[in-house]
C-alpha positions as CSV (number, residue, x, y, z in Angstrom):
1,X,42.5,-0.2,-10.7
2,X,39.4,2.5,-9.9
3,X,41.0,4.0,-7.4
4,X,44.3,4.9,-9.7
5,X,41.9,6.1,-12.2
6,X,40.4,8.2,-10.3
7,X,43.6,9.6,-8.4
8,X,45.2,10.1,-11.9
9,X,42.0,11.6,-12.9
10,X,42.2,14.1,-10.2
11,X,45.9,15.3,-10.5
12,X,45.2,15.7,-14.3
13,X,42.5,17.6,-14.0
14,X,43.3,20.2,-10.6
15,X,45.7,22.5,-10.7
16,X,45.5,27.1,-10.0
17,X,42.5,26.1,-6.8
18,X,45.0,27.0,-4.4
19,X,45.9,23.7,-3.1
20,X,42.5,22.9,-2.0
21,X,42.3,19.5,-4.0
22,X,38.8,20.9,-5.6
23,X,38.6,20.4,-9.8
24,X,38.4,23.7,-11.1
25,X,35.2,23.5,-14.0
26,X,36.8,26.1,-16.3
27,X,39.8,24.4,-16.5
28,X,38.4,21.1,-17.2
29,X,36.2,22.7,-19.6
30,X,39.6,24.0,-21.0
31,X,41.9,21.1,-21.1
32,X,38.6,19.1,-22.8
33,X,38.2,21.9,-25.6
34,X,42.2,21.0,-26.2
35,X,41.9,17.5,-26.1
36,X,38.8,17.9,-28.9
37,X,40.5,20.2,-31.0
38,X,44.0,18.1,-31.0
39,X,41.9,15.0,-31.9
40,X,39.7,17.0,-34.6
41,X,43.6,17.7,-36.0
42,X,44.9,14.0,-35.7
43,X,41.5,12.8,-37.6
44,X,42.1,16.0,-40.5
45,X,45.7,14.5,-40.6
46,X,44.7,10.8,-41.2
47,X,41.8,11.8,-43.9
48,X,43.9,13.7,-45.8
49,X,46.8,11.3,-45.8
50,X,44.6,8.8,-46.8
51,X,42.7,10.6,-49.4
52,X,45.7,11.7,-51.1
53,X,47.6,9.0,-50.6
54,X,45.0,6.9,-52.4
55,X,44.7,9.3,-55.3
56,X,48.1,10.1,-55.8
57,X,50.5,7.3,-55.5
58,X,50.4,4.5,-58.1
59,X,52.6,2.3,-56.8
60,X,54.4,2.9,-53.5
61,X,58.1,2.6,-53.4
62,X,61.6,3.9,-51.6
63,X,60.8,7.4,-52.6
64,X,58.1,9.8,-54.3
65,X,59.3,11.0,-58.3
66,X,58.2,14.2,-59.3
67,X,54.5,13.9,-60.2
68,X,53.4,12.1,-57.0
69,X,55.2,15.3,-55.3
70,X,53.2,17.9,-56.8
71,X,49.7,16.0,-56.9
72,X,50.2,15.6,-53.0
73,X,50.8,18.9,-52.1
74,X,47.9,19.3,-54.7
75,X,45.8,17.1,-53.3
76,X,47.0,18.7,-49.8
77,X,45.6,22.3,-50.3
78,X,42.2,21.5,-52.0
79,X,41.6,18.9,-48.8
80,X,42.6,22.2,-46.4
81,X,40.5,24.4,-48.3
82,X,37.7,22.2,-48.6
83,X,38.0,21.4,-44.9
84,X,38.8,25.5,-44.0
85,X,35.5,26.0,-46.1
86,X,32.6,23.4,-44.4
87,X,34.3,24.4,-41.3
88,X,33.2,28.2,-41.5
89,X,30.1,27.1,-43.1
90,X,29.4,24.8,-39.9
91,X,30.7,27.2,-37.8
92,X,28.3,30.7,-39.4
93,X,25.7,28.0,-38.6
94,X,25.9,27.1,-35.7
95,X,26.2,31.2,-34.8
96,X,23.0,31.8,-36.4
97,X,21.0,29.2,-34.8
98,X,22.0,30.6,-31.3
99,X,21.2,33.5,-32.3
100,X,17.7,32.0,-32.7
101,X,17.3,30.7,-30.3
């Protein structure tokens, strides 16, 4: 089972060396920076459906009536904008500690 791991693992992972069969580290480094940001978007998804889920509907049925429409695309936008503003927070911090560094 290791060794189909680590075979998978490899053909994943190599690709643009020119058929040498080395991993290329920029690439990796790539394909991981995807991988985070996709799963960063799955987890927004879930917390938000949850959140306003929760908040908005009373009692779940067949369909949503007009009410539980608009307070979850309410609830929707404050959780992006919230989200949209810790993220450049975290992110104008992150910046400025480099830069002390």
């Amino acid at each position: 089972m290791e060794s189909s791991f680590g075979s998978d693992f490899g053909s994943d992972f190599s690709s643009g060396g020119g058929g040498s069969g080395k991993l290329d580290p920029g690439l990796i480094m790539e394909q991981v920076k995807v991988q985070i940001a996709v799963a960063n978007a799955q987890e927004l998804l879930q917390r938000m459906t949850d959140k306003c889920f929760r908040k908005c509907i009373g009692k779940p049925g067949g369909s949503l009536d007009n009410s539980e429409q608009k307070c979850i695309a309410m609830c929707m936008d404050r959780y992006m904008d919230s989200w949209n503003t810790v993220s450049r927070a975290y992110n104008s911090r992150l910046q400025r500690e480099r830069a002390n560094m």
